[in-house]
N, C-alpha and C positions, 0 to 999 in steps of 0.2 A: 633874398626873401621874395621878392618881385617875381626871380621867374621860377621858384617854386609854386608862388602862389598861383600863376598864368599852370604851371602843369596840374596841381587840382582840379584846376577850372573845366582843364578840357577832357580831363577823365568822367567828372561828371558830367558833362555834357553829353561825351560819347556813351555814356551807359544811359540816359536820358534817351537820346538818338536812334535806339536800338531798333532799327524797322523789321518786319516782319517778312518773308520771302514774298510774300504773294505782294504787299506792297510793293518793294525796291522794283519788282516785275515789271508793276506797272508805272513807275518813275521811268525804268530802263527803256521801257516802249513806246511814253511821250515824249520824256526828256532822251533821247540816244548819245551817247556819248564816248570815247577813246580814253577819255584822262584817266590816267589812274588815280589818281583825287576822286574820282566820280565810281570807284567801284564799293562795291558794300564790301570785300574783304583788303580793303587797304592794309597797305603791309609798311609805315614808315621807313624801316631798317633795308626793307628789299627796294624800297623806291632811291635810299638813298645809295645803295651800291647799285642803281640802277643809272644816278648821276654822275655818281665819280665809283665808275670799274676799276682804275688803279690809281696811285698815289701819285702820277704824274697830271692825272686829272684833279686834283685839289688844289691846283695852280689856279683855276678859275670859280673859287669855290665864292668869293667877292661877287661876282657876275651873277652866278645862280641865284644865290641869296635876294640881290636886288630885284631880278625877277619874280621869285618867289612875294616878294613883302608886296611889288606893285598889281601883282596877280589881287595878293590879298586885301591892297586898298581898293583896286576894281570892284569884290565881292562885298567889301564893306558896302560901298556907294551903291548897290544894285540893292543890297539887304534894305539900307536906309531908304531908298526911293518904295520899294513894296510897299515896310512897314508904314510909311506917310502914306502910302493911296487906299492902304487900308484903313485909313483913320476914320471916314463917313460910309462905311460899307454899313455898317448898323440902321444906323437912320435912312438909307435907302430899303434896304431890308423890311424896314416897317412899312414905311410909304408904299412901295409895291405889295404887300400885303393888303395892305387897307382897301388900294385901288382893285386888286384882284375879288376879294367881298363884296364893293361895292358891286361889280361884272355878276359875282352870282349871282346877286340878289336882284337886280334888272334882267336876268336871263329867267328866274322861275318867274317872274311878272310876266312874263312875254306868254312862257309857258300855259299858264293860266288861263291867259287870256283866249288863247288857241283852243282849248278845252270846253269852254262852256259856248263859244262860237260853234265848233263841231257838235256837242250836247241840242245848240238848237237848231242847227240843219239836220237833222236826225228825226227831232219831233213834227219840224216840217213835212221830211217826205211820208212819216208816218202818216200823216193827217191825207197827206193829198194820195195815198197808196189805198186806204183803210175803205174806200166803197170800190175801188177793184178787187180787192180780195172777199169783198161780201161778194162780188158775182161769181170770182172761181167758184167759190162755195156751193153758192147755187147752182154752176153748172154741174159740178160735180156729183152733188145731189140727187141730182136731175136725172145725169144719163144711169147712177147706181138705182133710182127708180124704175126707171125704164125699162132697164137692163133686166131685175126683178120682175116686174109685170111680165113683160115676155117670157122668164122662165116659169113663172106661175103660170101660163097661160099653156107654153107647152106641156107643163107637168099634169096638168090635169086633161089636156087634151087625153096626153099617152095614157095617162091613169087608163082614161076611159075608153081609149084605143085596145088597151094591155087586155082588160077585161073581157072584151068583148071577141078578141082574138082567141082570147083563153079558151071560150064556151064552145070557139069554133074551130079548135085542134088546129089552127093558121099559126105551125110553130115555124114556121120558114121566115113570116114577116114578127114573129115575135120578137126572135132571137136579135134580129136590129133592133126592134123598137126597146129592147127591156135595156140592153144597154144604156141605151141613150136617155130613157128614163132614168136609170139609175146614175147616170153622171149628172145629170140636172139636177137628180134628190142633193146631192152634193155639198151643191150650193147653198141649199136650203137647211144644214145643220145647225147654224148660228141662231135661227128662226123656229128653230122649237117648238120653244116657246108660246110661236101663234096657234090657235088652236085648230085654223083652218090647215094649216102648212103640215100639223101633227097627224091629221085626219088623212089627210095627203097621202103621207108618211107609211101610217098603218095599211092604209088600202095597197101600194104598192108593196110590201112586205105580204098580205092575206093575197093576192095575186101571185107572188114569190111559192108561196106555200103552196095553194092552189097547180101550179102550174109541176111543182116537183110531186106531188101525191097522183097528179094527171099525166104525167107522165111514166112514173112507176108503173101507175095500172096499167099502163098501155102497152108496156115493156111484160109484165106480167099474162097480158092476153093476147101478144106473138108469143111469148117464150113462156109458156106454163112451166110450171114446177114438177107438176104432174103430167103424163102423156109424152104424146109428141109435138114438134113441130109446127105453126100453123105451114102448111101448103103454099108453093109462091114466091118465098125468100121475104126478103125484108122491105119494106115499102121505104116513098121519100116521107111518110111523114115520120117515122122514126128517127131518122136521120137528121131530119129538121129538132125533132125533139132531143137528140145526141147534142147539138147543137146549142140550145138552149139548156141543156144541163152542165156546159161549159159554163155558163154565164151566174147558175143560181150556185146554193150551196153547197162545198164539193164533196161533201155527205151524200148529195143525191147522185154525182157521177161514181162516186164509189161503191154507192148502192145497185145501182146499173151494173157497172162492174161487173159484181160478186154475184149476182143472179144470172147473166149470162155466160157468166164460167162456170159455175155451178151446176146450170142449166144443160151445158153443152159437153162437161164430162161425168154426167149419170148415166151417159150409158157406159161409159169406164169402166164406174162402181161397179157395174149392174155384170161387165161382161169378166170381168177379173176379182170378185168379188174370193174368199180364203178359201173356201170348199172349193173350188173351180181346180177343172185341173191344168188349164193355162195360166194360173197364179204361181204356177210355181217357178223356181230361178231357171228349169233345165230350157223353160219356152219365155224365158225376160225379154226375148228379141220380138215376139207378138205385141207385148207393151210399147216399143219403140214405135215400131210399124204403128198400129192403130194411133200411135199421136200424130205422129206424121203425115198419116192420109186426113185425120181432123182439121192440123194446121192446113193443108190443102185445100180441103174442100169451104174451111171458113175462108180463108183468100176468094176464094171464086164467087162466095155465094156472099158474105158481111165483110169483104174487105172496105166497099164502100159505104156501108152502116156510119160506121166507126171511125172518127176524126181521125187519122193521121197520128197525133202527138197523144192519145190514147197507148199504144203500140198495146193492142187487145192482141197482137199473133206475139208477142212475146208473153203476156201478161195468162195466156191460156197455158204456154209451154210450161212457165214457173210455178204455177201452178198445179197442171199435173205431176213437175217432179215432186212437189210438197207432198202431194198424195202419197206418190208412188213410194216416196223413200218412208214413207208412216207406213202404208200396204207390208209394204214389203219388212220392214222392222218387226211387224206385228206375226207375218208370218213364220219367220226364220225364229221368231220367241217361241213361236207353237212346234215347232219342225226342226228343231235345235239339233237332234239325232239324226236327220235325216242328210244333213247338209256334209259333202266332201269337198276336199282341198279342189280337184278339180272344177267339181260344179261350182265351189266358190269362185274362182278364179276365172273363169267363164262369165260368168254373169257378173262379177266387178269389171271384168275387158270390156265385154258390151256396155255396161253403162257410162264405162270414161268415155269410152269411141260417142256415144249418144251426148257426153257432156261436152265431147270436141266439137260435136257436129252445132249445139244449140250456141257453141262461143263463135265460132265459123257467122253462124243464121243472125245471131243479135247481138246488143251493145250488151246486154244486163243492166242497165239505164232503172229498170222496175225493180229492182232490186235494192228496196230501198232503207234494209235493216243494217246498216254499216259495218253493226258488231259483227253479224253471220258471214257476211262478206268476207270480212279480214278474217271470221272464223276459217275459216271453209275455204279459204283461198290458198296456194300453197306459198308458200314462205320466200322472200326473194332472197336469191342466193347464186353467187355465182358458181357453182357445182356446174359441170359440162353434160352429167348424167340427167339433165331435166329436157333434154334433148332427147329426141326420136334415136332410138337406138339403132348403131349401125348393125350393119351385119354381123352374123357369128363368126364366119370366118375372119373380120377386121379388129373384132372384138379380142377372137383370140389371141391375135397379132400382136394388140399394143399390149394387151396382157402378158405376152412371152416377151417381150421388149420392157419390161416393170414398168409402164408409160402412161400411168394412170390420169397424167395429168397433159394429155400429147391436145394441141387444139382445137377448138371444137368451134363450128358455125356459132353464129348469135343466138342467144338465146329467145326461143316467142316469147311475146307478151306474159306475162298472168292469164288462167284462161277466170274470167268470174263464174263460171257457172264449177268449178271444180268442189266438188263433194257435195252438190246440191240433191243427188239420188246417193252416191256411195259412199256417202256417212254412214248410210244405214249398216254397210257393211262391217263396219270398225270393231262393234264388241263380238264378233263371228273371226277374227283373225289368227284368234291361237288355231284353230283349226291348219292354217296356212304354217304357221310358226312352226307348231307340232311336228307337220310334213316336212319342212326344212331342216327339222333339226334330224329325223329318219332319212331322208335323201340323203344329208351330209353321211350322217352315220355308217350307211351303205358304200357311199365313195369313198371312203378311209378303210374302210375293208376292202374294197377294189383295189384302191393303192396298193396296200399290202400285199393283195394278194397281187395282183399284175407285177409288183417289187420284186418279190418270190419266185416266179414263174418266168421274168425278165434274164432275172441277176442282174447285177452290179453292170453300171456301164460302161462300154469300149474305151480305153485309155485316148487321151484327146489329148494331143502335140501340138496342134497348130492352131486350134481357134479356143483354148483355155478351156477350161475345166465348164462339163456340159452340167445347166440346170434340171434337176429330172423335170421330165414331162409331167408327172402328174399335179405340181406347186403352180404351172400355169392353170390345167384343169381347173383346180382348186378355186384360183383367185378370178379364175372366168365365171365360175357358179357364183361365186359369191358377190360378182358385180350384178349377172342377171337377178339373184334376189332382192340387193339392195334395190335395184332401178325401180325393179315388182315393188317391192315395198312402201317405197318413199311415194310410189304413185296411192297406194290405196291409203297410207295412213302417213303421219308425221311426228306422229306419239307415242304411246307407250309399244307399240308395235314394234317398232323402230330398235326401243331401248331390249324389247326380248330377243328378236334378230341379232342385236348384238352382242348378247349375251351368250349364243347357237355360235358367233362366229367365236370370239373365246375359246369356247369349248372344244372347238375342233381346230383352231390352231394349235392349240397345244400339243392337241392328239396328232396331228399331223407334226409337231415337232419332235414328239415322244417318239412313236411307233413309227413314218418314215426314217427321218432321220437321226435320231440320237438310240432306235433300237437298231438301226441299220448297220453305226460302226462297227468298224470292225473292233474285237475283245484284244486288251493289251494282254491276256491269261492265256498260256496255248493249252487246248484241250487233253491232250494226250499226256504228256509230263507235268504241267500245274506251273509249269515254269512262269515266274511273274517279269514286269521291269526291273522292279527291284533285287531282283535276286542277281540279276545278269551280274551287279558289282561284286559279287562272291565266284562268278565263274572261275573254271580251269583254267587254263592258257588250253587256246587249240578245242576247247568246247567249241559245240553249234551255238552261232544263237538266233533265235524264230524273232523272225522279221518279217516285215507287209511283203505281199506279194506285188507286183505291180500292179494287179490289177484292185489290191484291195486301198495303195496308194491313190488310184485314180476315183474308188469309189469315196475315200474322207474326202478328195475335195471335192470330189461333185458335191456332197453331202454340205461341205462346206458354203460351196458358192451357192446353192441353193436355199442355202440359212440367210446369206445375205441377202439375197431377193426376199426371199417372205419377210425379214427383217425391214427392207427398203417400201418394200409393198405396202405393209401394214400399216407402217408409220402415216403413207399415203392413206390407205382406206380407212383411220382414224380421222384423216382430215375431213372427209367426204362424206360419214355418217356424221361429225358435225355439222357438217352444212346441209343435208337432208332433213335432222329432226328440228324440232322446234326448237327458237333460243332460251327457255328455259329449261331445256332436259339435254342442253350440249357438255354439262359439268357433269355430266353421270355415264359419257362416250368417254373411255377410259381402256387404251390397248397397251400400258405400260407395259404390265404384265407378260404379255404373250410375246411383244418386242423384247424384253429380258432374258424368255425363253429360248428366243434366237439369237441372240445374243451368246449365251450358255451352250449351243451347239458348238457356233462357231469358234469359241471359247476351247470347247472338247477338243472338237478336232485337229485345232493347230497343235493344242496339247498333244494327241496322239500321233501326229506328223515329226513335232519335237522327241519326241519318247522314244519312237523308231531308230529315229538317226541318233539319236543319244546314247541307244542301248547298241547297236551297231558298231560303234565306238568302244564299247565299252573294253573288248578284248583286248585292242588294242593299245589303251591305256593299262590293262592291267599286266599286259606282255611287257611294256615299257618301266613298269615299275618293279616288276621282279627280273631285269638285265641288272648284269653284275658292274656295274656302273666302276669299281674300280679297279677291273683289270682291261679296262680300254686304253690301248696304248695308241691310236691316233686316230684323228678328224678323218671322217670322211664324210660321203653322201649322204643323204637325210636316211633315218634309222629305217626296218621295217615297218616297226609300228605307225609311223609318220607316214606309209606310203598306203599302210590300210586304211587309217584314216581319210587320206584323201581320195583314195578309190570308193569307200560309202559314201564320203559329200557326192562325189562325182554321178556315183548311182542313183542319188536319193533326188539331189536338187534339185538338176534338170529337169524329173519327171513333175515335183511338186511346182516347179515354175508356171513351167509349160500348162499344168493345169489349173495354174491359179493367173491367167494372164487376164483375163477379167476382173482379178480384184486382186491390184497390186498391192494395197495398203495392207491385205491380209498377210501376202507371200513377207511382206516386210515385218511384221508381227512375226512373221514363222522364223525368221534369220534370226531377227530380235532377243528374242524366246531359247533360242537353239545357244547363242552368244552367251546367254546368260546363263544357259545351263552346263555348256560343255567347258567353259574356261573357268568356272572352278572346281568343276571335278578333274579338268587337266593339271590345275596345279597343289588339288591336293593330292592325286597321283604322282606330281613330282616330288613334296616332303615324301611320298613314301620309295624315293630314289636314294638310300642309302648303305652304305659310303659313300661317294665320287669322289673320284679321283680329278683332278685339274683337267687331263686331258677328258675325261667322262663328263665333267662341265662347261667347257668348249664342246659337244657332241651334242646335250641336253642344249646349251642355247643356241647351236643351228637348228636341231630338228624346233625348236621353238617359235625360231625367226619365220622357217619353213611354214608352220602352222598358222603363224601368225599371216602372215600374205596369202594364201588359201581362204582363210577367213575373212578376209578382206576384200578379198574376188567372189565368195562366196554367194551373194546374189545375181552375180552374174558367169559363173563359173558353167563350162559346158556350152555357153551362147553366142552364136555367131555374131548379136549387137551387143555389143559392150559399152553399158550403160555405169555411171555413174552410182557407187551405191550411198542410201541413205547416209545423211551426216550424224542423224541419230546411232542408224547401224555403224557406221566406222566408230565412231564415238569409247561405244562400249569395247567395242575390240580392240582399241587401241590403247586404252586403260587398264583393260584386265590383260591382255600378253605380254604389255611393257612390264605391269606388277611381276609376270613369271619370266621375265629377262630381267630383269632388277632382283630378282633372287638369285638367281643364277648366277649373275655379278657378284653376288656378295660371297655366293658359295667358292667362285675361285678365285677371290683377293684373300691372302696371307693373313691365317688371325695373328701375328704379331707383327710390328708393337700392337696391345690391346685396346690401347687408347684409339689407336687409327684404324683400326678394325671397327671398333664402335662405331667411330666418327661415321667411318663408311656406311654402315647400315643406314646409319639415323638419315642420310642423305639421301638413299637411295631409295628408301621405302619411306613413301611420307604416312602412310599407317602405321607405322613402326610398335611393336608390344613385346611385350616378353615371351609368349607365346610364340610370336613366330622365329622369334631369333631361337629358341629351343630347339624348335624343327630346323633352320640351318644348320645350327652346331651340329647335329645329329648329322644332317647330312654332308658335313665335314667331316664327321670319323671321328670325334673329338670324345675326349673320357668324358663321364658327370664330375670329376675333381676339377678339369680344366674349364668345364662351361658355368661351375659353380660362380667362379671369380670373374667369368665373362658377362655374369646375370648379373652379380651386384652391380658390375661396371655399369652395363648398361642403365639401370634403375638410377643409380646416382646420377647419370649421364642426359638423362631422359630430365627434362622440366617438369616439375609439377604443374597439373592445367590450372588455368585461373579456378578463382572460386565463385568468380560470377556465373549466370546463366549461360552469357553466349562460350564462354571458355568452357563448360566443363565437358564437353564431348569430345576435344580435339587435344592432342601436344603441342606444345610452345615448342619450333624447332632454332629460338634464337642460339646463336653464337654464347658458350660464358665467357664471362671474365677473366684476366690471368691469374688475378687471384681464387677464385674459385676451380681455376683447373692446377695451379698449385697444390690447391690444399685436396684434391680431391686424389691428385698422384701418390701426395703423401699417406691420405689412408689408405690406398690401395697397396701399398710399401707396407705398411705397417703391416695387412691384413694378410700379405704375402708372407709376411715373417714371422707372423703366429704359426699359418699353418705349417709352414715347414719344423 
């Protein structure tokens, strides 16, 4: 009962005991210890097979034991000495609290104390501080008096200085004095209020006014309105007064301003006035001139008038062009009839050169309506074409090289003075448009005819298929118009020009090149492509000549230039017009067009050689296939064939060595035309005999390797052909040797005949196994029972989506090819 009751005890205990990790942590970290006693996962049973490891070790189990119990009377006696020292821990606990209170409470006494001690050292220095600060006061006072009186004293000197200088036109010493007066008045705003300081005030300001009304007049009787000139030039006391109109309200420098520009181009008015017959655009280089010698002559005579940061020789220039571009707007509304392409064009040259020369001479600093600026400025844009045009001869160069985009010097600044005369020009540009869309007009019947009168050009072997000359012409005009263009306008100008280019792309793709090919119809017999597949054996058949070979691709490679061109000169009339009318430069269209050439003509390069062919295939299909009694050399037909590749290729290569992608199209194209009319030419090979299908899949294999050289066939570098190209070729001649195969494997057994097909032709349909049989020789009674084979043989395609285009070529089951023998048995013994 005893040591039951001892094991409750320490079960409850140890579930009492339960310390927490973070605790025993820090047990482990003051108290450190080895004992396994001392671990929080104590394992009794593992400490005690840690005692006694085997049973020869419980010979000392006496010994342990004792150790153990004296262990645990140690721990008793250590527990017992704590719990006693803990017995007056309470009552000390209190005591050092009490005394810790007491501590505060003489600590805020102290505190206290300190406080109203500091409170009356404070009121002290205040007291003994409080008649030094009355004297700062007073000093300060004192000198802001002072300070005062003196400037009252000089304000009313100057008042009366200002005055009297005024009566006596002494603007040289005004212009100091009025300053300084008015920096003094300054001072004096707070002071208002006094009514002397007000008086003050007013008198300086009737001085102010005074002095700008006296000066005007003075300005008015050197520079009438009326007349001339006085005699002499300009004196200093003008100057002095220029001077002093810096200083008053700049209503009166601007009024100065405007009556000496005004002043100074009546005679302008007066000599270029709309009935004149020097106002008209043919003499617009008189108007230059005559400002020019103006700006001169004021330099020499009122360069020194006129302060510096005035800039009156720029302020005179912008001026006249304000005139001039109103002048001239007003007269081109009255003489609207009168005005041609050339004269316009003329006198927009002259006025841009006159707005290069005023960007060159001035900042445009005076120019100070920001909207018009940025109106009237041209657009920033990295275009190369805003550049001083090269030469024609260089011009034509990068042109013949498609190089629209080849490097160009840095572009000049902005010029600011651009369109500040030839705005006027803008609503006068159809006139220009009109003439471009007639000039083009004219060179497209040039074309033509120079085409006509040319012929077709010399076959080109070595340097690839030649661009006509007239496609560089072309896109040389139409750089020198855009340049023209983009100079005079950036607007709606712009969007008609490129409307004119449209227009005559097209026609340039129509009428040079797509009216140029040559006709796949031969004039004389009517004979078409399509017919060639009905020929005789041993018919002609009309084929390109070389030379009309060498014209599709000039015609071609010429599509892809304006094709490449275009897509460039779409970039470059975006960046020409303004950015909201770049969404309306749209040359889809015309690049489609060419596109559509080139498109033709591979076509009719394919057609050629397709219909070339075509004898040959039809010779090969009416040979008596089964009375060939052995394999030889590749057939005739196989050596025609490879004699028009031979013919054809080389020449179209060679011509197309500038645009390989296209020559790759042309193979492309030919591959996919010629290899299934070859192997529908070969269903139409029937009977064959064994040895006649050993004969069909040589000349096949033959064909097959030709076609494969084929872009390089004829050429001394032997070049790799596309993976695209082998691709199809190797796909569609395997399909007609994988016929071929089937034609001379044994149809019985039936079942393994099937089998064969379905393996060898992964298209496999009923349809073609028909045309085998046929070309087996085979009765309709025997290929009856060879169709149903196959249909039962063939998997139904899944019935989901991705299954239903294709056949399932798995393996069946035994039991399905059982039972599938048996209906064939059965259906065998019906019909018999």
């Amino acid at each position: 009962m005893m040591e039951e009751e001892e094991l409750e005890f320490v079960e409850e205990l140890e579930a009492v005991l339960q310390l927490t990790p973070d605790v025993q942590l820090a047990i482990e970290q003051v108290f450190p210890s080895q004992d396994p006693l001392d671990r929080a996962d104590f394992n009794a049973v593992e400490y005690i097979n840690t005692l006694f490891p085997t049973e020869q070790s419980l010979a000392n189990i006496d010994e342990v034991v004792n150790k153990i119990r004296l262990k645990i009377r140690r721990l008793d006696d250590n527990i017992r000495t704590v719990v006693r020292g803990q017995t007056n821990v309470g009552q000390d606990g209190r005591q050092a609290l009490e005394e810790a209170q007491k501590a505060i409470q003489q600590l805020f006494g102290k505190i206290k104390d300190i406080k109203d001690k500091a409170e009356k050292s404070e009121q002290m220095v205040k007291e003994i501080t409080r008649d030094i600060k009355q004297l700062d006061h007073a000093k300060r006072h004192l000198t802001t008096s002072i300070t005062t009186l003196n400037h009252l004293h000089m304000l009313a000197g100057g008042v009366d200085s200002l005055e009297a200088m005024t009566r006596r036109r002494q603007y040289g010493e005004v212009a100091n004095l009025l300053q300084g007066v008015m920096n003094v008045l300054e001072h004096f705003h707070k002071y208002m209020g006094v009514p002397q300081i007000r008086q003050l005030s007013e008198r300086v300001k009737a001085a102010q006014t005074e002095l700008g009304q006296q000066i005007l007049a003075d300005f008015e009787e050197a520079f009438p309105s009326q007349g001339t000139k006085r005699p002499g030039g300009p004196s200093n006391v003008l100057r002095d007064a220029c001077l002093v109109a810096n200083i008053l309200d700049p209503r009166i420098k601007q009024e100065i301003i405007k009556k000496f520009i005004k002043q100074h181009l009546s005679e302008y008015l007066v000599l270029f006035q709309e009935n004149q017959d020097v106002a008209w655009l043919d003499k617009i280089d008189r108007r230059y001139a005559w400002i020019k010698r103006q700006l001169v002559d004021y330099e020499e005579k009122y360069g020194r008038m006129f302060p510096r940061e005035w800039y009156m020789t720029e302020r005179i220039a912008v001026e006249f062009c304000h005139v001039t571009r109103t002048e001239l707007a007003k007269i081109m509304r009255t003489r609207a009839k009168e005005i041609e392409v050339k004269l316009l064009l003329f006198a927009i040259q002259r006025t841009t050169n006159f707005e290069g020369f005023l960007a060159k001479r001035f900042s445009g600093c005076t120019l100070t309506d920001g909207a018009l600026k940025k109106l009237e400025s041209p657009p920033q844009s990295t275009n190369p074409f805003l550049e001083d045009e090269p030469a024609p001869e260089m011009e034509e160069l990068a042109i013949e090289k498609g190089d629209l985009d080849q490097p160009k010097k840095p572009k000049a600044p902005d010029n600011p003075f651009h369109g500040i005369v030839s705005k006027c020009f803008e609503p006068h540009l159809y006139v220009y448009i009109e003439s471009q869309d007639k000039n083009l007009g004219e060179l497209i019947d040039r074309f033509v005819a120079d085409f006509k009168a040319q012929g077709p050009p010399k076959p080109n072997t070595d340097e690839g298929g030649a661009v006509l000359p007239s496609c560089a012409d072309l896109f040389v005009y139409y750089k020198k118009c855009m340049v023209q263009c983009s100079q005079l306008s950036t607007g709606e100008p712009m969007i008609a020009l490129t409307t004119i280019f449209q227009k005559y792309l097209r026609e340039y793709a129509w009428k040079i090149l797509s009216g140029n090919l040559p006709k796949t119809t031969s004039s004389s017999g009517g004979l078409t492509i399509s017919s060639l597949l009905k020929e005789k054996e041993g018919s002609e058949v009309a084929k390109f000549t070389l030379e009309e070979l060498c014209l599709i691709c000039s015609i071609l490679s010429t599509a892809e230039y304006c094709l490449a061109t275009t897509q460039q000169l779409e970039e470059k009339l975006k960046e020409k017009v303004d950015v909201s009318l770049t969404e309306r430069i749209n040359l889809t269209g015309e690049m489609d067009t060419f596109s559509t050439v080139i498109s033709s003509s591979i076509q009719l390069l394919v057609q050629d050689l397709d219909a070339a062919c075509d004898p040959a295939l039809t010779a090969m299909s009416k040979m008596q296939w089964q009375n060939v009694e052995h394999v030889g050399d590749q057939s005739p037909y196989v050596t025609s064939v490879i004699l028009h590749i031979k013919q054809n290729v080389p020449i179209i290569r060679d011509n197309l060595a500038s645009t390989r992608k296209y020559f790759t199209q042309f193979c492309i194209k030919f591959a996919n035309s010629f290899i299934p009319k070859f192997i529908t030419h070969l269903f139409k090979c029937k009977p064959i005999s064994m040895v006649g299908a050993e004969q069909l899949l040589l000349d096949t294999h033959s064909l097959k390797m030709v076609l494969l050289d084929l872009p390089s066939i004829g050429s001394q570098v032997v070049r790799k052909a596309p993976a695209s190209y082998t691709k199809i070729v190797v796909k569609g001649m395997t399909r007609a040797e994988m016929i071929l195969k089937v034609v001379m494997a044994p149809h019985e057994p039936l079942v393994v005949f099937v089998d064969n097909y379905i393996k060898l032709l992964t298209d496999c349909n009923t349809e073609t196994f028909q045309k085998i049989l046929d070309m087996k020789g085979l009765k309709r009674s025997e290929q009856s029972s060879m169709l149903e084979l196959l249909r039962q043989r063939l998997p139904t395609p899944p019935s989901g989506p991705e299954g239903s285009g294709s056949l399932s070529l798995l393996a069946p089951t035994p039991e399905q090819e059982s039972s599938r023998i048996r209906k064939l048995e059965k259906l065998i013994k019906k019909r018999l």
